[in-house]
N, C-alpha and C positions, 0 to 999 in steps of 0.2 A: 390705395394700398391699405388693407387691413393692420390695424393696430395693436391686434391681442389675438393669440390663441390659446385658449388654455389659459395656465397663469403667467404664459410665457410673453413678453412684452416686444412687438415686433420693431425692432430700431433700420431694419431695411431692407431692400431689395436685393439679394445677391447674383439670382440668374435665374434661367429656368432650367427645370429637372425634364427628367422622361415622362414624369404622371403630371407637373405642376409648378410652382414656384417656389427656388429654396429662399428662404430670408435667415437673415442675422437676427436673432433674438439674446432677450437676457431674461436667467433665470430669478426673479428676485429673491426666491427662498432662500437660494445658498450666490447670490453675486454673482453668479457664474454668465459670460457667454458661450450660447449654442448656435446650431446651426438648426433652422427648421427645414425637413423637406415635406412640401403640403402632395396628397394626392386626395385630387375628384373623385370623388364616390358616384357624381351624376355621370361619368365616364362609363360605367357597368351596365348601364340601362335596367333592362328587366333583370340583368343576373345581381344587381345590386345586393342582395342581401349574403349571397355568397361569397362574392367577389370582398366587402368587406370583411366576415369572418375569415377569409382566408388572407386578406391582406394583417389581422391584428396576428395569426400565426406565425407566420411567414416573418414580421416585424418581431416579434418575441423569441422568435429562435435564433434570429441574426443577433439579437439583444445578448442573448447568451453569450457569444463569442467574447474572447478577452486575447486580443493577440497585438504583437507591437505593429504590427502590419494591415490591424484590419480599422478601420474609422468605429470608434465609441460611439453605442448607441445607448441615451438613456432615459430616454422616456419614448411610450407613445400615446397618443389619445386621439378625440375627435371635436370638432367646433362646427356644430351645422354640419353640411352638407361635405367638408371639409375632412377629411382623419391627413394627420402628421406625423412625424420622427423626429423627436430632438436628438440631436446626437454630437458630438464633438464638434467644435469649432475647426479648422484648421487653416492656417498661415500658411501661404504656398501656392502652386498655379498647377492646374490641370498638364498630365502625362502630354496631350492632345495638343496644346498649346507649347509645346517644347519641339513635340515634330514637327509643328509648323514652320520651324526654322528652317534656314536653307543647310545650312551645313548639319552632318549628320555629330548627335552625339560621340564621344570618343568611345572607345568599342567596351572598357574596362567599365566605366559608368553603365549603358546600358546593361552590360549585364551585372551588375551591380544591383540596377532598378527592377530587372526580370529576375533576379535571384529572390529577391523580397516579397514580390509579389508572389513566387512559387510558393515560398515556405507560409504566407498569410494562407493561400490555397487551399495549401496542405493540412493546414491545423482547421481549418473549414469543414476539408472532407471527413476529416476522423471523427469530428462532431457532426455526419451526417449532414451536413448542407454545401450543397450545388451553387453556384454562383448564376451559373447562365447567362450572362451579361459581360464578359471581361472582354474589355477594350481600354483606348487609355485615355477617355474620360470619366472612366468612373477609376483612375488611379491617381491619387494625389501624391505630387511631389514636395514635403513641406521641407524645413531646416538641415540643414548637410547632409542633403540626397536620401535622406529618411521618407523612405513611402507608405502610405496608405491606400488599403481598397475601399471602395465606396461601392454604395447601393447594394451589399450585400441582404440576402433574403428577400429584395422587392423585385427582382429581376423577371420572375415570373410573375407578378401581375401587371408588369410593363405590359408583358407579351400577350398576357391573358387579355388588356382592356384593348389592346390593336385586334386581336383574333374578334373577339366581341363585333365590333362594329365593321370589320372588313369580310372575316370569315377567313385570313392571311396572318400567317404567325411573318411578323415584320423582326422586329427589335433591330439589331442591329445589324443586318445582311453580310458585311463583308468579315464578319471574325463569327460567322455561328458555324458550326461545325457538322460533318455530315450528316448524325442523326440528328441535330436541328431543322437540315433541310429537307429530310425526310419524313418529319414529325414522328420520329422515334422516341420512347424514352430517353432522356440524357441522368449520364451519371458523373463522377469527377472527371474521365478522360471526356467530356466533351468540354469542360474550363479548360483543359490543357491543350484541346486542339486551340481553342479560340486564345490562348497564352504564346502558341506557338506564331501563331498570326500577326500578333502586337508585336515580337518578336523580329517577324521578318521587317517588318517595315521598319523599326526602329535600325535595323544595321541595315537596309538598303534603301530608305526613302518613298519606297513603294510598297505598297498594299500587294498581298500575297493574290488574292482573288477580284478582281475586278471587273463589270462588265457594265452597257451604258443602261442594265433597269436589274430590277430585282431576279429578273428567270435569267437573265445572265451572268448574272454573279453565283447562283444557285449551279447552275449547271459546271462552272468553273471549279466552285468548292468540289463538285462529286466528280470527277472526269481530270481535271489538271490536276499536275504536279509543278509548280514554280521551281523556277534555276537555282542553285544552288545562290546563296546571299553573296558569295566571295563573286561572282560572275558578275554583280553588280558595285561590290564593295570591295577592293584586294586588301584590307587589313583584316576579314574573315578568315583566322585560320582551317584548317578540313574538319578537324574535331567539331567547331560548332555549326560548321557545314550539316554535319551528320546528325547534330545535336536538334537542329532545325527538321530534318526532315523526319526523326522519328517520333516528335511532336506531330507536325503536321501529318500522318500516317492516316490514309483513308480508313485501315479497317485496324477496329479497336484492339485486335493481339498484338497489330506491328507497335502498336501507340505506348507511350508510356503508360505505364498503369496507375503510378504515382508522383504527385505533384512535388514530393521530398524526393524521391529519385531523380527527377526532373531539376529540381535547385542542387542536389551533390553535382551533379555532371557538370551544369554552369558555372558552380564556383572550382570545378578542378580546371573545368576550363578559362576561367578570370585567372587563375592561377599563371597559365601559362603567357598572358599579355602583357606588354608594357603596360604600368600604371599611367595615367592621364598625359594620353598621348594626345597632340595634334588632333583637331576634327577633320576628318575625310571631307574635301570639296563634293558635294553631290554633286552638283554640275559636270566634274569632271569625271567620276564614278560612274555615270549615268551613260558614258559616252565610250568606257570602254567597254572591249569584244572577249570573250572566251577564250585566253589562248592553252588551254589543256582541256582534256575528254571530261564530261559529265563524270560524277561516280553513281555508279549502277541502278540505287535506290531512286533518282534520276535523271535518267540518260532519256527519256522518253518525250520531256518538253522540249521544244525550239526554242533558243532564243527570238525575240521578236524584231532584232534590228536587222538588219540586211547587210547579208556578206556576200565572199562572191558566187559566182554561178553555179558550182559545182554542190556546194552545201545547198542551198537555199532554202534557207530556216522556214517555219511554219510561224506564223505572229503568236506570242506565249498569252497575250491576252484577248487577241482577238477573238470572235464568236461567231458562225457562221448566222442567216437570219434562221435558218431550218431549225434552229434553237432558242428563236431570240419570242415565246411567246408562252403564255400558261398551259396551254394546247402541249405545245413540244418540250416541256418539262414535264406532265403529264406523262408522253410518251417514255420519255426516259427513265422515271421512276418503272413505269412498267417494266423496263427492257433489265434494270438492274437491281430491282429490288423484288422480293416475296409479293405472293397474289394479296397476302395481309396490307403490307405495308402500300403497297399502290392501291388498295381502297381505300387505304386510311389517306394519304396522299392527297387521292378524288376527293373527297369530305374536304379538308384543309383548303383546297383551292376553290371547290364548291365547280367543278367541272367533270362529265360522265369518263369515266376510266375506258381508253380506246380499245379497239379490237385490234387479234395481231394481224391482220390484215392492213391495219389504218395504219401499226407501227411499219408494215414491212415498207408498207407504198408508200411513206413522207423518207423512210430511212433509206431508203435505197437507191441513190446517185448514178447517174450514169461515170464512167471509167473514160477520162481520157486515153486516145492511144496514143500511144509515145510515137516522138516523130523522129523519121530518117534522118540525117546527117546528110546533106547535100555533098556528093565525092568531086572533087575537081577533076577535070581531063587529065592531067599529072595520074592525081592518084588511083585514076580507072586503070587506066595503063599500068601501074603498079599491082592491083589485084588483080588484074588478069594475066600479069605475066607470074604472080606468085598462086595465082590456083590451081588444084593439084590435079595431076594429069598432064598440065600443059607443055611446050616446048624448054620450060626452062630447066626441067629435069633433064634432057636430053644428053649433055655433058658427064654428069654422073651416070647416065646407063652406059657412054661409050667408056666410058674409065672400067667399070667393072666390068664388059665384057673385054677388055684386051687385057685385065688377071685371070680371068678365066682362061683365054685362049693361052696365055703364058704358062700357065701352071700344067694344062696339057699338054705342053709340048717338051717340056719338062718331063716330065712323065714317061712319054715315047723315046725320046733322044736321051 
């Protein structure tokens, strides 16, 4: 272990980061401890010289920030091969390490913890920086439920030093947001899509998009819509049902547009819950079924458990394989996005962009045909005696021809 960076004196090993190693340092100038996060410069390779200049930006702009919500950053420099970020100590345990728990947070708490983080967000965006990175280990929980963002302004040369050496924007797959997996530009609603994500798992235990490799997760973000949270959790009342879903909003008009619009809604909606109620058993959460209709925005997903014959849900996270490879996320981007964006896509994966010939023939399934219902000897007998034409009208034409014959005779007589 290194013993000095800078004039910063390293007293230990705290963990490792996305780029590196963070350590516990102390400032001797002013007594103070900090927190160092180290990131490799030998990580950039050839783009080395950029990839630095853009990392002391990117670190200087985050510096800027001053919010009770975002982690103090107050120095940066370099040692060797080596550049760093001193930045606030903090007492506390990773967002990430809370949901590991079995039992789910009390509902008022999490959105307590997503209110904080919206509003850190939000004072981010107005000061022109993107986050790109929000999940909930870069959210710290320190002293009475007071949270802190981390890694703000390095999020992008996380993803820059993976694209580098893979030719694969990775970071963190299951909370990037559709134009992340599309390699679009991102702006503030894409931290909101990925805030809305943290979100769901935090009131249901489960991850909003999941699949067993990276084109499967990719393809879930751009195509599913997940069950309402209350389907998994019954202490979710419908307001943050809706609350969830116009977060997670495939296309940026439905999406919130602002991260403060986003924290008013939750705290009216905190508003309406009991304060620190009982924790929801996930185990048992987990195990109940849908008993009312989706609402509208989505009614489109299946739940994944199995009910009876008549419904027979479609699995909410399963993935067919005709999806499951770079190839057939390729196709996909073709199928739904501009001739731009599926080249730019092809570049990102480093795979030749299909022809629609190739789309039509991998996409197009043969159609099961629905099967007969086996009629039992009872029930032939019954449709045949009630098919029309047959003898069981016979009774009703003799009834109406002897009114006829009556009413003529009537007539005459």
């Amino acid at each position: 272990m290194i013993s000095q960076l800078g004039r910063y004196e390293v007293i230990g090993e705290l963990g490792q980061g996305a780029m590196g190693i963070v350590y516990k340092a102390k400032d001797p100038l002013i007594d103070r401890i900090v927190a160092i996060k180290t990131i490799n410069l030998n990580q950039a390779l050839e783009e080395k010289e950029e990839y630095e200049a853009r990392f002391y930006q990117e670190a200087k702009a985050a510096g800027r920030l001053s919010h009770p919500n975002i982690v103090t950053i107050y120095d940066v420099g370099k040692s060797g091969d080596v550049a760093y970020i001193a930045m606030e100590f903090l007492q506390g345990r990773e967002l990430r390490e809370a949901l590991n728990e079995t039992p789910l947070p009390p509902l008022d708490q999490v959105l307590d913890i997503v209110v904080q983080v919206a509003q850190g967000l939000a004072y981010a965006h107005e000061h022109g920086i993107v986050h790109r990175d929000v999940k909930p280990s870069n959210v710290m929980v320190v002293r009475d439920g007071h949270v802190k963002i981390t890694d703000f302004g390095i999020a992008r040369m996380a993803s820059a030093s993976v694209r580098t050496q893979t030719g694969m924007v990775l970071g963190s797959p299951k909370y990037m947001s559709p134009e992340q997996v599309m390699g679009k530009a991102t702006d503030q609603r894409s931290d909101i899509f990925s805030l809305g994500v943290m979100l769901y798992e935090m009131l249901t235990g489960q991850v909003a998009f999941n699949g067993e490799n990276v084109n499967a997760i990719m393809y879930q973000i751009l195509n599913t819509v997940p069950p309402p949270p209350s389907t998994l959790n019954p202490a979710v009342p419908d307001m943050l049902n809706f609350i969830v879903a116009k977060a997670l909003a495939k296309s940026l008009d439905e999406r919130y547009n602002d991260a403060g619009e986003l924290a008013n809604d939750l705290r009216a909606c905190r508003d309406t819950v009991p304060r620190s109620g009982a924790p929801v058993d996930l185990r048992r959460s987990r195990q109940r079924k849908p008993d009312s209709q989706l609402s509208d925005s989505i009614h489109r997903l299946r739940r994944g458990e199995a009910e009876d014959e008549e419904t027979k849900p479609v699995a909410t996270m399963g993935l067919s394989t005709v999806f499951d490879s770079s190839a057939a996320t390729m196709r996909l981007a073709a199928m739904t996005g501009s001739p731009e964006d599926a080249e730019e896509f092809a570049k990102t994966l480093k795979i030749s962009r299909p022809t629609m010939d190739a789309i039509s023939q991998a996409t197009t399934l043969p159609l099961a045909k629905p099967k007969t219902a086996e009629r039992t000897p009872v029930q032939a007998r019954q449709d045949k005696a009630n098919a029309p034409g047959k003898s069981s009208n016979l009774p009703l034409i003799a009834i109406l021809a002897l009114v006829l014959i009556g009413l003529v005779l009537a007539l005459v007589f």
